[in-house]
Each structure stands twice: as C-alpha cells, then as structure tokens.
C-alpha positions in Angstrom: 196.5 98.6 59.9 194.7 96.0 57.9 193.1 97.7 54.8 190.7 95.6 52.6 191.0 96.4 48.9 187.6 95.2 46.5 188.3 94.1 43.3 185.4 94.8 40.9 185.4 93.1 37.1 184.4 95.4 34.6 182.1 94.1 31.7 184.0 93.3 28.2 182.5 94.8 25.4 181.4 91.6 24.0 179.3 90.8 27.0 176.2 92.1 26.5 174.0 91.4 29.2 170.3 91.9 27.9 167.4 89.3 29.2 165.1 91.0 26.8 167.3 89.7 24.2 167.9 86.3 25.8 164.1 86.2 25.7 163.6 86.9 21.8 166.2 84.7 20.8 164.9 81.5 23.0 161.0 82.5 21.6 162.8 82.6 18.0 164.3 79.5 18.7 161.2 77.7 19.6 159.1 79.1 17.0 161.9 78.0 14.6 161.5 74.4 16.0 157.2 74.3 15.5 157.6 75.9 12.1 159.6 73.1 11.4 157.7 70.2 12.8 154.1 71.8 11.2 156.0 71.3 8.5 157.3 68.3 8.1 153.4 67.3 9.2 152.3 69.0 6.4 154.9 66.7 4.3 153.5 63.4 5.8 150.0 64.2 5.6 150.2 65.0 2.1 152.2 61.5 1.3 149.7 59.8 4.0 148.2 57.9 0.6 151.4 56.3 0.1 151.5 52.5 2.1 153.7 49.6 2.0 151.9 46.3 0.8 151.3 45.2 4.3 149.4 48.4 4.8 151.9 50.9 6.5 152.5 54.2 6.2 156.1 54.8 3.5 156.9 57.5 4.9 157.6 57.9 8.7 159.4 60.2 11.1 163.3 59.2 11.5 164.2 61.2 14.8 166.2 64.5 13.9 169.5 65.4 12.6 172.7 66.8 13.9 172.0 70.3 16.0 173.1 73.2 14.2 173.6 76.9 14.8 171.8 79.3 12.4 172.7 82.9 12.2 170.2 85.2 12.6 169.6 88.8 13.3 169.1 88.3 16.9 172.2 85.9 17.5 172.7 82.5 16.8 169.9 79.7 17.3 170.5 75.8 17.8 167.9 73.8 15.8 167.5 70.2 14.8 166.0 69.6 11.6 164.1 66.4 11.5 164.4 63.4 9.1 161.9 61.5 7.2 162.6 57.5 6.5 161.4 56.6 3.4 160.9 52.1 4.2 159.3 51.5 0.1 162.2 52.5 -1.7 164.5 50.1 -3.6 167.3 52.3 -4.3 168.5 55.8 -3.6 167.0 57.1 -7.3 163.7 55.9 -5.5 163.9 57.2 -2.0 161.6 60.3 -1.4 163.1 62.9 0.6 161.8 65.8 2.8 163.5 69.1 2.0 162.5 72.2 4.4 162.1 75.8 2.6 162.4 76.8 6.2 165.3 75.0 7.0 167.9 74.0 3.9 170.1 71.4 4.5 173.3 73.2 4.0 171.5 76.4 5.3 173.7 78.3 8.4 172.4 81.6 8.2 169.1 83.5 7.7 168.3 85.0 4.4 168.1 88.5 5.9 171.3 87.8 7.5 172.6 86.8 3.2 170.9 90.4 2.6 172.9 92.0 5.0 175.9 90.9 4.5 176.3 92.8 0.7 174.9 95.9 2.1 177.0 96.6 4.7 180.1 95.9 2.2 178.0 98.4 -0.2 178.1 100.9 2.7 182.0 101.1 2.9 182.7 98.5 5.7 186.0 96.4 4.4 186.2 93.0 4.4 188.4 92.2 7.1 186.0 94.5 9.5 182.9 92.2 9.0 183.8 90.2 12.1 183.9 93.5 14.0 180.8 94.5 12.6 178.6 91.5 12.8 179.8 91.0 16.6 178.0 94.1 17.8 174.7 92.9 15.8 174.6 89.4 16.3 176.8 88.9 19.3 180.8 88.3 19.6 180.8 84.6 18.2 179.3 85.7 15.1 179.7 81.9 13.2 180.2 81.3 9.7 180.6 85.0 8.6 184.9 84.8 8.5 186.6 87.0 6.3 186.9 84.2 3.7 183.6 83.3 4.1 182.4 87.1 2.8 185.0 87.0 0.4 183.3 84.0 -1.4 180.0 85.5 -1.3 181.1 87.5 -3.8 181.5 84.5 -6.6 178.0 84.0 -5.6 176.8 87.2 -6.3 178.5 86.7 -10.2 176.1 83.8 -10.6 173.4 85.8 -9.4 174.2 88.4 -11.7 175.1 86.3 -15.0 171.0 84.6 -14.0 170.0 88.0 -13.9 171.3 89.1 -16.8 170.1 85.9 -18.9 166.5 86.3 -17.9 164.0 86.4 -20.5 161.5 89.0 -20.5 159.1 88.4 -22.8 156.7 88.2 -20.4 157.4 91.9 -19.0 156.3 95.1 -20.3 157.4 98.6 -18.7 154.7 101.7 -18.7 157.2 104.3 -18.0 161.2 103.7 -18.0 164.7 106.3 -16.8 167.8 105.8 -18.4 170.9 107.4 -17.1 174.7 107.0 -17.5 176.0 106.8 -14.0 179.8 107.7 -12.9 181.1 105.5 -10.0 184.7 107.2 -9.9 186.0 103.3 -10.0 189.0 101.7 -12.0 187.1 101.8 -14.9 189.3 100.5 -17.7 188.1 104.0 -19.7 187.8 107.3 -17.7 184.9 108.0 -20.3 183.0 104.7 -19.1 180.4 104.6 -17.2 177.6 102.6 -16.0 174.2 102.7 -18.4 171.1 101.9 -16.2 167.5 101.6 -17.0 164.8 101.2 -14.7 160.9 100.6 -16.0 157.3 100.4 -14.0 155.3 97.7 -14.3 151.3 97.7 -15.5 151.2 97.2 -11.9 153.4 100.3 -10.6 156.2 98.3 -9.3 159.7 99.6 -10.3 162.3 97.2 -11.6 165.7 97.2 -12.9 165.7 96.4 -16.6 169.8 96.5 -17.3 172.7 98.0 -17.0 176.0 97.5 -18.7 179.6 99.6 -18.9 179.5 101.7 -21.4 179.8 105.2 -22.7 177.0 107.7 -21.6 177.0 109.7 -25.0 177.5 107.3 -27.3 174.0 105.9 -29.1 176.1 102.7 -29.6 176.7 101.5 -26.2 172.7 102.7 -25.5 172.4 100.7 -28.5 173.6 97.7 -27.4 171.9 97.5 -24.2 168.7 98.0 -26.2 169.5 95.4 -28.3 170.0 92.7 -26.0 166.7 93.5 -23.9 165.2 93.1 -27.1 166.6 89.4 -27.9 165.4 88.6 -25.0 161.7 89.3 -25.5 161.4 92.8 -24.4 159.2 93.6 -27.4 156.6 96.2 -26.5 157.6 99.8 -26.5 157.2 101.6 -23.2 154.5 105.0 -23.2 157.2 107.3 -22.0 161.5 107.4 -21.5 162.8 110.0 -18.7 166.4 111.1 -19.0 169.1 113.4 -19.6 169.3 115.5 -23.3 172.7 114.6 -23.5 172.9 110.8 -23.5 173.4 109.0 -26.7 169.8 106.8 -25.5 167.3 109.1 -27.4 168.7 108.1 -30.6 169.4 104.5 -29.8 165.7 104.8 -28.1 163.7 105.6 -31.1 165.5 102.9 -33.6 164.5 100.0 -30.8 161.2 101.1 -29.6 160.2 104.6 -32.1 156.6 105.0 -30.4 158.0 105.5 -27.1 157.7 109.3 -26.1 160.6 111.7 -24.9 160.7 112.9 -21.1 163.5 115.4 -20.1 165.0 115.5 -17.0 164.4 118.6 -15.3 166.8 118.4 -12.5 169.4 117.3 -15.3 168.4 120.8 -17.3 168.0 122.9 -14.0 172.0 122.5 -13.8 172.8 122.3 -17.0 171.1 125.9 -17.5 172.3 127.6 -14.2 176.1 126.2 -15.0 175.9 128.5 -17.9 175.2 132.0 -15.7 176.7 134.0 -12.6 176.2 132.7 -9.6 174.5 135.6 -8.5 171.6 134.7 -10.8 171.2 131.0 -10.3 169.1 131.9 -7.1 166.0 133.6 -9.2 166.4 131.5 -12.3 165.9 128.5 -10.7 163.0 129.7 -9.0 161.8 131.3 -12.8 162.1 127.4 -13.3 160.7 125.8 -11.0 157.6 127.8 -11.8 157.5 126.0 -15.5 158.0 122.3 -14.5 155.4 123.1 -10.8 153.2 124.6 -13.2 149.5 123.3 -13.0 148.8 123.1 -16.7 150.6 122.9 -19.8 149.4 127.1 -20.9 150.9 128.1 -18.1 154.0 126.2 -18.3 154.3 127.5 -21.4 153.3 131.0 -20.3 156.5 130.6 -18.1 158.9 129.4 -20.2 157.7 132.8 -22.6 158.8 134.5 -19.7 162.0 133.2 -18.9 162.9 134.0 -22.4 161.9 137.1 -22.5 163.3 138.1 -19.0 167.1 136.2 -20.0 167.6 136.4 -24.0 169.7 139.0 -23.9 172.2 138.8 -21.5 172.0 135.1 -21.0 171.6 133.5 -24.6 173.8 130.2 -23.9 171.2 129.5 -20.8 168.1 130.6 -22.8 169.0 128.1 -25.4 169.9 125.6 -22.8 166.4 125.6 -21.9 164.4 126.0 -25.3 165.5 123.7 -27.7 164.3 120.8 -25.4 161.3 122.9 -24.6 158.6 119.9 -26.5 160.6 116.7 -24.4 160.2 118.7 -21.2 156.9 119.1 -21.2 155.7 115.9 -22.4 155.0 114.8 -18.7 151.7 116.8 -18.8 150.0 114.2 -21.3 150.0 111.7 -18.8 147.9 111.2 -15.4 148.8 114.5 -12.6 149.6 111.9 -10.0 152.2 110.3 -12.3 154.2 113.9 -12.9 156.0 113.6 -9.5 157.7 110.6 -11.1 158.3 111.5 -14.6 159.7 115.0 -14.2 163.3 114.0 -13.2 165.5 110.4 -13.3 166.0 110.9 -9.6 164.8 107.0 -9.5 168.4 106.1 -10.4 170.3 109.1 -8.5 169.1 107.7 -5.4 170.1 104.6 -5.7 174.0 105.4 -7.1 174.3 107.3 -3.5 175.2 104.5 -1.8 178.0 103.2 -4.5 179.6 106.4 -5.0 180.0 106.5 -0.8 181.7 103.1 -1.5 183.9 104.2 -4.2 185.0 106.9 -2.7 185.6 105.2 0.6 188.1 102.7 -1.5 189.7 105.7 -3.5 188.4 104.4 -6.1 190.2 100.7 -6.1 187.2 99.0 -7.2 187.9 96.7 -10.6 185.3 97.0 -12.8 183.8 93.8 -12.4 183.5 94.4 -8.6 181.8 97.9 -9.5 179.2 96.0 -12.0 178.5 93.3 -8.5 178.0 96.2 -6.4 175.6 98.0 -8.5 173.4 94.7 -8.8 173.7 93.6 -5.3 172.8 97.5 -3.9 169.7 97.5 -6.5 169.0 94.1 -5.7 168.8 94.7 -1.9 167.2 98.6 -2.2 164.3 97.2 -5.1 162.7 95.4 -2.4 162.0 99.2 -0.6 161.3 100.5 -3.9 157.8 102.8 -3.5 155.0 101.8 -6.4 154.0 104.7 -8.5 151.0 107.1 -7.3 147.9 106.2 -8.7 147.9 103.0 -10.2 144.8 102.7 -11.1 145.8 105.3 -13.7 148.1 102.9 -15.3 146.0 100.9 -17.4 144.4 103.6 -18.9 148.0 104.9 -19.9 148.8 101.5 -21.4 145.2 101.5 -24.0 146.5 104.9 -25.2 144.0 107.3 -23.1 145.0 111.3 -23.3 144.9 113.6 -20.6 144.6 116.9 -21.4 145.9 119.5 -18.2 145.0 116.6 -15.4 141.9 115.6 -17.1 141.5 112.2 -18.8 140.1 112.7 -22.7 136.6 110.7 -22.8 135.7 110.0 -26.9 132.5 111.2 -27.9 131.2 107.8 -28.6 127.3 109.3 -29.8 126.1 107.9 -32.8 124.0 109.5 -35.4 120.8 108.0 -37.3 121.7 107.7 -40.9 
C-alpha cells in the first residue's frame, strides 16, 4: 500500500506576506524619487543665471549616484540621489554643490525612524533587543540599526544635549513656568539628588523645556544655580506666575532671580501632603472637602471652603489643618489669572507626566542607569514627547496676561478710562 505523504512549509515569522504593504513602500519609494528630482529642478532653475562664457548652462545634471537603502517606517526603500556637475569651477573651493534636505548625503535612515529609535530605549527595550524590535516594525533585515550602531547614538545625543544646554535665550520669554525636583531611582552619585526641571509657556501657548540639572530638590542653592545660568544666557524677563511644590528650595531661589514673578502651589502636591498626615479612613471626605476649594468657581467661595475645612478638622487634625493653611495665599493665586488657564496652573502635572516614562525605564534597569545616561534620557524623552505637547487653552488670553491685565473671579478688569472737564 502506497501512501502519499504532503509536505506543507509553514511561514517563518519574518515573512510577512502583506501586498498592501508591498504597495506603500513601492508608492513611498517613488514619491521619494520625484521629491528628489523636483528638487534638484528647483536647484537648477534657481542657478539657471549662471553660464559659461560660451553661453552654457554651469550647472547641469551628472546622472545619479550609488543606490542606497533608506530606513524608513514602512521598510527599507532603494533610492538614487542625483548629482549636479558644476563645468565653471576652477578648483574644488569653487565648485557649487547640490545638497538635498530630503536626501543627505550620508543620510540611511528617516528622521522619524532617528526619533524612534531613543524612545523605544526610553520605554525599557535594551540595547541588544533593538534588532528584535525593529524587525517586527520595519521588516527582518532591518539595515544600519546594529547594536553598535544604537549604542553610538547615544554620543550623539551628548552633543545634542551640551547644544541644548548652550542655547541662548534672550530672545525667549515664558508667561507661566513649573518647577519640580524629580526622583528617577537611578545611580545617582547622592541618594538626595535629583533631577531639577522647569518648563515655561510661550506668549504663544507653546510649552517648552527651559532646563534641568542634578541637583538637590530642597536646597535654594542648586534652584539657584539653574536660575542663574538661564539668566547668563539671556533669560531676563520675569515670568507672571511659577507652579510648584511648597517644599522645594525654588521659591526662595525664585524671588532673588526674578522677585515679580507670582507664587502658584501645587494642589495635587498639597492634596497628599495633607491626607499623609490623617487616618486613612478620612482621606476619602477630605479630599473631596478639597477638591471643593481648588474646583471652586470664585475665589469667596474657595475661600468659604477652606473656612470650612478648618473649622470641620482643627481639632482632631491640627498637623493637616496647618498643612493646608499656611500656604493658603500661593494656592489660590491661580484665580487672578484667565478661567481657561486654571486647568493648567492648579498642579505641576506638566512635568509628572512626562517623568512616567523614565521612571518605567529605571525601574526596568533596577536602577543601573549612571547619572549621565539618566540626564540623556530625560532630554531625549522631553525632546521626543515636546513635539505632542498640547498649547495652553485660550491663548488669546495670553497677551493680556503678559501687559499686566487683572481678572477678578473669571472676569477681565477693564480701567475706567473717563475723563473729567477740569
């Protein structure tokens, strides 16, 4: 008895057989090429003026150079950047050259793809699982992205960060601004260190990191220092309003750099700090007898509430009562400024969120990270996360904020500008 046995191949994980993506990448590719050649049109057109003495064009089309493969989020693509012969000049100091900001010249992979790379090392994946990775996104040859290859990204990320750092902003100026020590669990070189962040709005609503440097979250000297060094490098008008928590060392490191620059505590920093100091049984109604101060509509009745906390707590709960009063001016202040900014300025949650991310990473290295790693991390995750960064509410309101215009419970403060006959 004869019997016929059928062999069936099973697909390898790297095979991915998808003609939707096979038809992306080739439109990518060829949309890659005509960006390129529009391009380098564009180039000759705008050096068409330039002739040899007999007449001729200088600058001509030389055929195209070596094919390449680019990485890009859809998989590799081959292109051919094309060269331009330059037949006027007398030496190579002379020769003009045509440079694509499509295309670099040394260029083998897609910004995005240069984006991508920091974040998923930000998001715990180790070094030597970046081939792994990458495979499953951008398909199982995955070029140029070797282990060594990510490992020197991170020299580049230095320089990026030593520019950054060097930048001169005299031309900036911040409306509102959060401060915050942060606590990434890292091999700090002191257990007490931590990292000092501030992060300002624009006239224009747009959030930006101002610094950040190692440092000590109580002390006003390391606050001070920070301060100082914004300062040098043209960071010379105050900003309206500072968010933060009471206890950093900033408020008094605050007021010696930039003294007209209100005080804004952070509620979500005091909500804990006054339900650490009671039962657990109570937290549940005194955080809702707090939420109805900092939700309140208008300053009376926020005040109103706070009256009532006080009176409803004093006397078995002093330590919390106290917690809560004798920062009772800074907490309000967000109710001098426009309603639909209040959302913003109630809490430093701007910088919580984005210390999420690093502390997953720390934790997901038991805390190996050196601290110069740590300070590269923090850049590269703001640096990649600013660019999602929501504007404030209401910017329109801005400018008004900046000339020094009071609101009064929501209500913007017109001065009677009648004049009287003499």
């Amino acid at each position: 008895m004869n019997e016929t046995t059928n062999v069936l191949a099973f697909r390898q994980p790297s095979a991915v057989d998808d003609p939707l993506t096979d038809i992306v990448r080739a439109g990518a590719r060829d949309l890659l090429a005509r960006a390129i050649e529009i391009e380098v049109g564009a180039f000759l057109a705008s050096t068409a003026n330039l002739t040899l003495p007999d007449g001729r064009a200088r600058l001509v089309r030389h055929g195209h150079g070596p094919v390449r493969e680019i990485a890009t989020g859809i998989g590799p693509a081959e292109v051919a950047r094309p060269k331009v012969r330059d037949r006027g000049a007398s030496g190579p100091g002379d020769r003009l050259r045509f440079s694509s900001a499509i295309l670099p010249l040394w260029a083998r992979r897609t910004k995005s793809l240069d984006a991508l790379i920091p974040v998923l090392y930000l998001r715990g994946i180790s070094t030597g699982d970046f081939q792994e990775a990458l495979s499953a996104l951008l398909g199982k040859d995955a070029p140029n992205l070797s282990p060594s290859v990510i490992a020197g990204l991170k020299a580049d990320w230095q320089v990026e960060y030593e520019r950054w750092q060097r930048r001169d902003l005299s031309a900036r100026r911040y409306v509102y601004i959060w401060a915050d020590g942060v606590y990434l669990q890292a091999r700090m070189e002191d257990h007490s260190e931590c990292m000092l962040v501030l992060i300002g709005t624009t006239p224009e609503g747009k959030k930006e990191l101002i610094g950040f440097q190692v440092g000590v979250r109580e002390s006003a000297q390391s606050w001070r220092e920070l301060l100082i060094d914004l300062r040098q490098r043209g960071l010379r008008i105050a900003p309206q309003l500072a968010i933060g928590d009471g206890a950093l060392g900033f408020w008094k490191a605050l007021d010696e750099a930039f003294p007209g620059t209100r005080h804004q505590r952070c509620w979500c920093h005091k909500v804990s700090n006054v339900l650490d100091k009671v039962a657990k049984s109570v937290q549940g109604p005194m955080k809702n007898d707090l939420r109805n101060i900092y939700l309140a509509p208008h300053r009376a009745e926020a005040e109103t509430a706070i009256d009532v906390f006080v009176e409803k707590y004093h006397v078995k709960y002093e330590r919390a009562v106290e917690c809560l009063i004798k920062d009772r001016h800074a907490l309000l202040a967000f109710f001098d400024f426009p309603a639909e900014h209040w959302i913003h300025l109630r809490s430093s949650n701007p910088i919580e969120s984005v210390f999420a991310t690093v502390r997953h990473r720390t934790v997901r290295t038991k805390g190996s990270l050196s601290q110069q790693t740590a300070k590269l991390m923090v850049f590269k995750l703001i640096d990649a996360a600013s660019k999602t960064w929501r504007r404030l509410k209401s910017t329109n309101q801005l400018p008004k904020v900046i000339a020094g215009v009071k609101f009064i419970d929501k209500i913007e403060v017109i001065p009677n500008t009648e004049s009287h006959a003499a």
